[in-house]
N, C-alpha and C positions, 0 to 999 in steps of 0.2 A: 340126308335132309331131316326136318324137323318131324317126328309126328308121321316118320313113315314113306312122305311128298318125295315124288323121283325130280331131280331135276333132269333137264333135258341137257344132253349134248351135243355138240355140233353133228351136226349131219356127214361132213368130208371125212371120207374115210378113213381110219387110222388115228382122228383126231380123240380126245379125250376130252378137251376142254366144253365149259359149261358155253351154251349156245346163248344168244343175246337176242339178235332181231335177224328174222328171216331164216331159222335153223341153222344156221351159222353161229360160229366163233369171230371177235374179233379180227386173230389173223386169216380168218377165212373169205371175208368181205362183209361183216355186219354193219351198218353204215347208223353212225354216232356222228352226231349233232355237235361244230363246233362255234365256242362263242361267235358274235353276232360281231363283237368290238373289232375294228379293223389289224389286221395283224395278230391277234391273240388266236394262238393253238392248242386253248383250254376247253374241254369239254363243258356243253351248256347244262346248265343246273335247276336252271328256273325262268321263265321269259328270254329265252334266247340268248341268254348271256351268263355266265363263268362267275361265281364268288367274286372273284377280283374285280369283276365290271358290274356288278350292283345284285348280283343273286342272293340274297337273305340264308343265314342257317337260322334253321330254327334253335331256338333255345329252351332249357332246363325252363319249366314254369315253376319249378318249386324259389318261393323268394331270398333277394341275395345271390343265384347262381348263374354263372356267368357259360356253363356248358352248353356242349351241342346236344339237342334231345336225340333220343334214341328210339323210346320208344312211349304210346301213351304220352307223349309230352313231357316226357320227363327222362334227365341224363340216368348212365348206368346206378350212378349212387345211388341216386333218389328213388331209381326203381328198382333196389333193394333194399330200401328202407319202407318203402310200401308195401313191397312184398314179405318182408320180414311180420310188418304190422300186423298184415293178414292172416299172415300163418299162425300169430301169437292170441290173434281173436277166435279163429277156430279151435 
């Protein structure tokens, strides 16, 4: 992990995978939330429904770009062109 941070792993024993909800692994029993839209077997995103049935990505704020934000509001590009900025003002 980043900076050192253990991630956690499932708890069942022998497993390896990273735990989600309940000390669990998904195939262990971690119980994930599906869209709300009738028959859709999409994981929910935002308001109890799946991108496809009306969950927003966020996007790039930098103008003109049409990506998904990453991080800081801004896609990977842009947040190396900030970061670039930065390191060039120091």
């Amino acid at each position: 992990g980043r900076h050192g941070a253990k991630k956690k792993r499932c708890s069942s024993e022998g497993c390896i995978n990273r735990a989600q909800q309940g000390g669990v692994c998904m195939k262990h029993g971690a119980a994930v939330k599906s869209c709300s839209s009738a028959g859709c077997p999409n994981r929910v995103v935002q308001g109890g429904v799946c991108i496809r049935h009306g969950a927003k990505k966020k996007r790039c704020s930098s103008t003109g770009c049409m990506n998904q934000s990453q991080s800081r509001g801004v896609c990977k590009r842009h947040g190396s062109e900030l970061k670039s900025t930065a390191d060039a003002q120091t």
